[in-house]
Each structure stands twice: as C-alpha cells, then as structure tokens.
N, C-alpha and C positions, 0 to 999 in steps of 0.2 A: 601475829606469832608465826614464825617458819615453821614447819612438819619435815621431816624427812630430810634434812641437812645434815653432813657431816660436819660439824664444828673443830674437826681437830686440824683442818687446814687455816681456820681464821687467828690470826694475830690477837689472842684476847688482852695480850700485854700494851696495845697500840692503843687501845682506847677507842675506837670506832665501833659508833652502832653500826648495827647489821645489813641497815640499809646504806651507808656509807661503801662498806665492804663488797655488798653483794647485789646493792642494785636495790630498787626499791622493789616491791610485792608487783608482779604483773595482773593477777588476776586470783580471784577467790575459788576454792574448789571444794565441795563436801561441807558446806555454810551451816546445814540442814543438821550437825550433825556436834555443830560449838555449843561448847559449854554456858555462855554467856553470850546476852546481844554482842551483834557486829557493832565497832566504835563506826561514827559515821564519815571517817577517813579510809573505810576500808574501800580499796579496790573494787568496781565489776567483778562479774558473774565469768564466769573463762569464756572464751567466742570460737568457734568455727575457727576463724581464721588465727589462732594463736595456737589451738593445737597444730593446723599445718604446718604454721612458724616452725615451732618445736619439735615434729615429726620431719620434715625435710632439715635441720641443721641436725638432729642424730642420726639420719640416714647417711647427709652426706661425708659428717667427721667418719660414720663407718663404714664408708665403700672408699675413702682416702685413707685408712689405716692410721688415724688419729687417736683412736681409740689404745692405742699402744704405745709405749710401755703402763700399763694397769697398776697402781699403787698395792691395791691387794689381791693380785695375781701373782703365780711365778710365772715369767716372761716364757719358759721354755715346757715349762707344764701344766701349763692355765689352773695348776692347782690355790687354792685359797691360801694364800700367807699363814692366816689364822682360821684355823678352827672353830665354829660357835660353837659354846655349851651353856648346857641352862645350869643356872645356878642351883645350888641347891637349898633348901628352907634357912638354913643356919647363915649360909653365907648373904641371903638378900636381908635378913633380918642385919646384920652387921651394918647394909650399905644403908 
C-alpha cells in the first residue's frame, strides 16, 4: 500500500497499477505500525544508503531551482492555492 501520495496527478482512467505508474515500492518504512502482516513480497527495511539517495536528489532539484514552478504554490507569493480546512461533523458524516 503507498502512504502519503498525491493521486490526483495519476491517470486513473489508464488503467495502470500503481507500480506501473510509479515505480515499484523501494523500501518499507514504519512496518511496526501495519495493520496486518507484511505480504511476503514486501520490500526491505529502508537503508542508510537510500535515505542519502533521496536526501541528495532533493537537495540537489533545490539548489537548481527545480523545485519551481510549485502546483500548489502561488509562483509569486509562495502562498497556498488552497486553503485547508477541517471539515465540520455534518459534513464528514456526508463523505
């Protein structure tokens, strides 16, 4: 299962799983914490060396200014597109 993905960039009209789209699972994180055993297809434990992976290509997209233009940013006011708000009782009971 992904955590923390935005879905509203993936094609769900295309018909590709997730790992098609997005690369398969690199590494398992917060195991300790799944509601159900791990399937025994699941990925390693995350390593040393795939956090630096990951720590130097977001260092370096942001010392190259890649990180820009921001989907939900305003470009010229770094402010948030959207606004969060907490729902209120009425309306989560709806969803």
């Amino acid at each position: 299962m992904s955590v923390a993905v935005i879905h509203s960039f993936i094609d769900h009209e295309a018909n590709h799983s997730r790992d098609e789209t997005l690369g398969p699972p690199l590494c398992r994180i917060y195991e300790l914490f799944a509601s159900d055993p791990l399937p025994e297809t699941a990925p390693s434990p995350a390593s040393l060396g795939l956090f630096a992976r990951r720590a130097t290509k977001i260092i370096g997209r942001w010392m190259r200014g890649l990180g820009r233009p921001n989907p939900f940013f305003d470009d010229r006011t770094n402010a948030p597109l959207v606004v969060p708000r907490v729902l209120t009782q009425r309306e989560r009971a709806v969803l």
